[in-house]
C-alpha positions in Angstrom: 0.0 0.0 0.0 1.3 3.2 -0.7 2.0 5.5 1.9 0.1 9.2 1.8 2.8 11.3 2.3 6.9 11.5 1.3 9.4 11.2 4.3 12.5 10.1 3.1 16.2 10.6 4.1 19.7 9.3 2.6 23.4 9.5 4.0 25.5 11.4 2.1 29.2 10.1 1.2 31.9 12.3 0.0 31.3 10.6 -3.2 28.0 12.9 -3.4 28.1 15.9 -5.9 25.5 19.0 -5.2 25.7 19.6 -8.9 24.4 16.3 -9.6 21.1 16.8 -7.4 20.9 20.3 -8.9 21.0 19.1 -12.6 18.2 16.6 -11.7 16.2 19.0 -9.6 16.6 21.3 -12.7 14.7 19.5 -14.7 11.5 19.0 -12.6 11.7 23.2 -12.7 12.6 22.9 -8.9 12.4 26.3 -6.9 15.9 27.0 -4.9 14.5 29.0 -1.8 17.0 30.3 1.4 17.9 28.1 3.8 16.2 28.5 6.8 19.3 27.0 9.4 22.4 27.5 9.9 23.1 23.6 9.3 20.9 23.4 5.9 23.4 23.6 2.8 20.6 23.7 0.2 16.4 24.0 0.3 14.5 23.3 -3.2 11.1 22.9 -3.6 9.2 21.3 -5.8 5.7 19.6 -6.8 4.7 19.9 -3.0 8.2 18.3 -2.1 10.7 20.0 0.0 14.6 18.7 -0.5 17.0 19.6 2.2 20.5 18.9 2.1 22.5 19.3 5.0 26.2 18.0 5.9 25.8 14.4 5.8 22.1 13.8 5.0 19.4 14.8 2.3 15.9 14.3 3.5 12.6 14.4 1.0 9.3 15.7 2.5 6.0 16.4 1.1 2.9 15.2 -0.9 2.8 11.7 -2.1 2.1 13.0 -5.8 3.0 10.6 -9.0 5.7 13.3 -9.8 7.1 13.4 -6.2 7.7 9.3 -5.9 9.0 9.6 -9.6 11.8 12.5 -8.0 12.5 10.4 -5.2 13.4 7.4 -7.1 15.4 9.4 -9.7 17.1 10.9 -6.1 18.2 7.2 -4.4 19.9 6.7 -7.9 22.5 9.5 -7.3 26.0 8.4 -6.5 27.5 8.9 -2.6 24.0 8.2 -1.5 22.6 5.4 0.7 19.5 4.5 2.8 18.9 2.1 5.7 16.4 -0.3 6.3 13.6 2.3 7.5 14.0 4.3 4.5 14.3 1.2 2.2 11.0 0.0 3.6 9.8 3.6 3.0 10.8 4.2 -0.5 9.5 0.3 -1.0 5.8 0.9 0.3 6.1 4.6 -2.3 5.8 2.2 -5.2 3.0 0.5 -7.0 2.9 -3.3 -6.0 4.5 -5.5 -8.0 3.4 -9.3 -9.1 6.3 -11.7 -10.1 8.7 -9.1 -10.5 12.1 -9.6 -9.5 14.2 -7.3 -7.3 17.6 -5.6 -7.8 19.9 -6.1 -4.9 21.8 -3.0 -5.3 19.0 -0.5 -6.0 15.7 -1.9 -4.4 13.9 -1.4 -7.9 11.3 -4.2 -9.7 12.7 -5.0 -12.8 11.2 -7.2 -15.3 14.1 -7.5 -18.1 17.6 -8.9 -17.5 19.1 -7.4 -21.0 22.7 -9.4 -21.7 25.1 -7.9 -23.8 29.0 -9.2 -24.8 32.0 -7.4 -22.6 34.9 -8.3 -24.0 35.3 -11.6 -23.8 32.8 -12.3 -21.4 28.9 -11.8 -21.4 27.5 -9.2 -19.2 23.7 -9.1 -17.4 22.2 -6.2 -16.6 18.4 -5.3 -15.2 16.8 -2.7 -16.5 17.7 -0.2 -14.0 21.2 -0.4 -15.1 23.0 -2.6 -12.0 24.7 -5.5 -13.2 23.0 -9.3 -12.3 24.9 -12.0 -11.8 22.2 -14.1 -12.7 23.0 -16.8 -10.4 19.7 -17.9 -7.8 18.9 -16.8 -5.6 17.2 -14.7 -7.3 15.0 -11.7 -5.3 11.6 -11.9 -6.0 8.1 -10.1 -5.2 6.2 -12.7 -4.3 2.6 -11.3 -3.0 0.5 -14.6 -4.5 -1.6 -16.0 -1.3 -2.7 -19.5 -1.9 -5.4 -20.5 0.9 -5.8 -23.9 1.6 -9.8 -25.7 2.4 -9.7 -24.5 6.0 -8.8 -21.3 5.4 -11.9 -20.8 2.7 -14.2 -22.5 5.4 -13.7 -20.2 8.1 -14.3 -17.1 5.7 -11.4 -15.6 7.7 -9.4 -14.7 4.8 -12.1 -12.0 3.7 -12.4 -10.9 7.3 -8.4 -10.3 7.5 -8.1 -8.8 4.4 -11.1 -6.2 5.5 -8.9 -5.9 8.9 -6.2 -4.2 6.6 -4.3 -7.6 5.8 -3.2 -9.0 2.5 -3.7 -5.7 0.8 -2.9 -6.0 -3.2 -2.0 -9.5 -2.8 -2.9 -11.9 -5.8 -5.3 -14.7 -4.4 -4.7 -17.8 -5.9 -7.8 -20.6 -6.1 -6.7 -23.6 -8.0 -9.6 -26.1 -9.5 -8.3 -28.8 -7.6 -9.4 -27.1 -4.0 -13.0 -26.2 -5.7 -13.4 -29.8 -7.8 -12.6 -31.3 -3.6 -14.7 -29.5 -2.6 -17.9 -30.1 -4.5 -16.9 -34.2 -4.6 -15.7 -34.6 -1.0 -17.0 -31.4 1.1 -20.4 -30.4 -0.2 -21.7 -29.6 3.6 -19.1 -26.8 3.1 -19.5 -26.0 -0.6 -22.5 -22.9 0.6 -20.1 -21.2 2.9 -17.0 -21.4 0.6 -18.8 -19.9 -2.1 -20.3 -17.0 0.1 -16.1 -16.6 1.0 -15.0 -16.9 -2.9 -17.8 -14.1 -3.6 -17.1 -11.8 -0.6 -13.5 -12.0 -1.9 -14.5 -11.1 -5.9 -16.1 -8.3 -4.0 -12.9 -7.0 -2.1 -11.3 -7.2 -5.5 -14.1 -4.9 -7.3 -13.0 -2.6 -4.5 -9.1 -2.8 -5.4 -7.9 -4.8 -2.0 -6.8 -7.7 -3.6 -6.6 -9.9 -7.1 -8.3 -13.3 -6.9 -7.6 -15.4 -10.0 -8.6 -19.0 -10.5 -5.9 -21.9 -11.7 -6.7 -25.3 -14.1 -3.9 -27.1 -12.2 -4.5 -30.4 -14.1 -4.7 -32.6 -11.3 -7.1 -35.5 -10.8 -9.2 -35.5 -7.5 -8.5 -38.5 -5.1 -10.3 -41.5 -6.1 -11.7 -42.0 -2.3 -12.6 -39.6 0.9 -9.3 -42.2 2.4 -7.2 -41.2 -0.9 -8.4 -37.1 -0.3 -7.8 -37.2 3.5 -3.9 -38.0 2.7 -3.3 -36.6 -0.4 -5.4 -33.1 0.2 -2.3 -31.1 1.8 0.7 -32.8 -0.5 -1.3 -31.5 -3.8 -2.3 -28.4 -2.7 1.6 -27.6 -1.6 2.6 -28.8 -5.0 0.1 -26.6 -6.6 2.0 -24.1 -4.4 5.5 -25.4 -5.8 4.5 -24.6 -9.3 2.7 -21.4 -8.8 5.2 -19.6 -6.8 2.2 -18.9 -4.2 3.0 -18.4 -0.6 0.1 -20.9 1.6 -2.1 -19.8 3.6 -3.0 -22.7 6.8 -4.8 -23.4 10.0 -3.4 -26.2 10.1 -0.2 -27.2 12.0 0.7 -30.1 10.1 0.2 -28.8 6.9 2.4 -26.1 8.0 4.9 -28.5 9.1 5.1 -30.0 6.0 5.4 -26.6 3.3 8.6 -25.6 6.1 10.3 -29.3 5.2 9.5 -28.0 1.8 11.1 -24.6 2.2 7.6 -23.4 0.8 6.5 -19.9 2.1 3.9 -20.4 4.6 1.7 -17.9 7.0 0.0 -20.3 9.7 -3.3 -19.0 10.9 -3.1 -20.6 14.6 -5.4 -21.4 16.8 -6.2 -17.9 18.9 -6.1 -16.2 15.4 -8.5 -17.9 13.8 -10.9 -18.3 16.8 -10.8 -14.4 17.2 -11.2 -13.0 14.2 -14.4 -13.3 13.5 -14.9 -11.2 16.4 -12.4 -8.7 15.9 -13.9 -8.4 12.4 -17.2 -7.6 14.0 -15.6 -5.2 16.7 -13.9 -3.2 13.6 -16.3 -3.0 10.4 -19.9 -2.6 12.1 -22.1 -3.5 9.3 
C-alpha cells in the first residue's frame, strides 16, 4: 500500500556531488528557496516536495504526488548516496505493488528485463535499472500470490483479515483442484466457501486484492481415504508450481510446506478463533 505522504532521508558520502542533485532538480523546474538554518546547505522545492541537504544527509518531504515518488526514485539513484532499512521499507511501500517481478539487490527497484550484452570476452547481465545481475539464484523476487488452503476458505477468515487491513494488493490464488474437492468430498461446506469466494471477488471490485482461479491439471482423489492423505501434498505442490506463498490453520500442513522450504503464514489457533470477532468489533455493518 502506498503511503500518503513523502518522508525520506539518505546518507551522504563524500562521493556525493551538489551539482548532480541540482542538474536533476533542474529539470523538474525545482524552486531554490534560502535556507532557513544554519546547518541546511541547500532548500529546493518542488511539486509539493521539500529537498534539504545538509552535511551528511538529504531528506525528502511532502505530498505523495505521481511526480514526487518519480523525483525520489530518480534521487536514491545519485551516487555517494545510501538508505537504511527504515527508509528502504519507506521508498519500497512509495511504489505501485509488484506481481512476479524480480528485485535488484543494489538498488531496491522491480525490474522485469535482465538485458545481456558481450564485454569483451565475457557476457555481461544487466536489469533494466542499469546494475549488473549476476544471474546466479537466488534470485529476489516479489512474491505477493496467497494461496489458501480448504480451512482457510471455510472459516471465511481470509475476507475478514483482508477487511482488517491484511493481505492488501496481494494476488489470491484458487486452483480447480481445492473447488473440484470441494464439491466431490466437502459439499456440507460448498454454501459457505462460495459465500467466501464471492465476498473476496467483491474485495477485489474494491481494489484490495486480485483473486484469480488456476486449471492445475490434477485429478481428484479417487476416495474420501485417498483425499484425507493426499489433500495437503497436492495443494503444496500446486503451491511449488505457482510460486504462491500458503495460507493454513493447520499445524501439520504447516509442518510439511517448512520441510519444503515453501512460504507459509500459519493462521493458529487464537487467530483464527478471534477473528471473527475482531472483524465484528472493527467493520460494524
Amino acid at each position: 500500500m502506498s503511503s500518503s505522504s513523502i518522508n525520506i532521508s539518505w546518507g551522504v558520502s563524500p562521493r556525493f556531488y551538489r551539482s548532480d542533485l541540482e542538474s536533476l532538480l533542474s529539470r523538474y523546474a525545482a524552486v531554490e528557496n534560502q535556507p532557513k538554518s544554519e546547518y541546511e546547505l541547500g532548500l529546493w522545492k518542488v511539486n509539493g516536495l521539500t529537498i534539504k541537504l545538509y552535511k551528511e544527509t538529504l531528506v525528502a518531504q511532502g505530498r505523495n504526488t505521481s511526480t514526487g515518488v518519480e523525483i525520489v526514485h530518480e534521487i536514491k539513484k545519485l551516487n555517494g548516496l545510501s538508505v537504511d532499512q527504515k527508509n528502504q521499507s519507506k521508498l519500497i511501500a512509495l511504489r505501485p505493488v509488484a506481481q512476479n517481478a524480480l528485485i535488484c539487490s543494489q538498488c531496491g527497484e522491480y525490474v522485469y528485463l535482465i538485458n545481456s550484452s558481450i564485454d569483451g570476452l565475457d557476457i555481461s547481465f544487466k536489469n533494466e535499472c542499469g546494475h549488473r545481475n549476476n544471474v546466479n539464484a537466488p534470485f529476489l523476487m516479489s512474491v505477493n500470490r496467497l494461496m489458501p488452503d480448504i480451512n482457510i476458505l471455510k472459516s471465511r477468515n481470509l475476507s475478514r483479515m483482508i477487511e482488517l487491513g491484511f493481505f492488501d494488493n496481494c494476488e489470491i490464488l484458487i486452483p480447480d483442484y481445492l473447488m473440484r474437492c470441494i464439491d466431490h468430498y466437502m459439499s456440507g461446506s460448498k454454501s459457505t466457501v462460495s459465500e467466501e469466494l464471492a465476498q473476496l471477488r467483491e474485495l477485489e471490485k474494491w481494489g484490495k486484492v486480485k483473486v484469480k482461479t488456476f486449471k492445475d491439471g490434477f485429478d481428484i482423489p479417487a476416495s474420501r481415504e485417498e483425499f484425507n492423505i493426499d489433500e495437503d501434498p497436492i495443494l503444496l505442490d500446486i503451491a511449488d508450481i505457482t510460486n504462491s506463498i500458503f495460507i493454513t490453520a493447520d499445524i501439520n500442513c504447516k509442518d510439511q510446506a517448512t520441510l519444503r522450504n515453501r512460504p507459509v503464514i500459519f493462521i493458529d489457533h487464537e487467530t483464527t478463533k478471534n477473528t471473527k470477532i475482531l472483524h465484528e468489533l472493527r467493520t460494524p455493518s
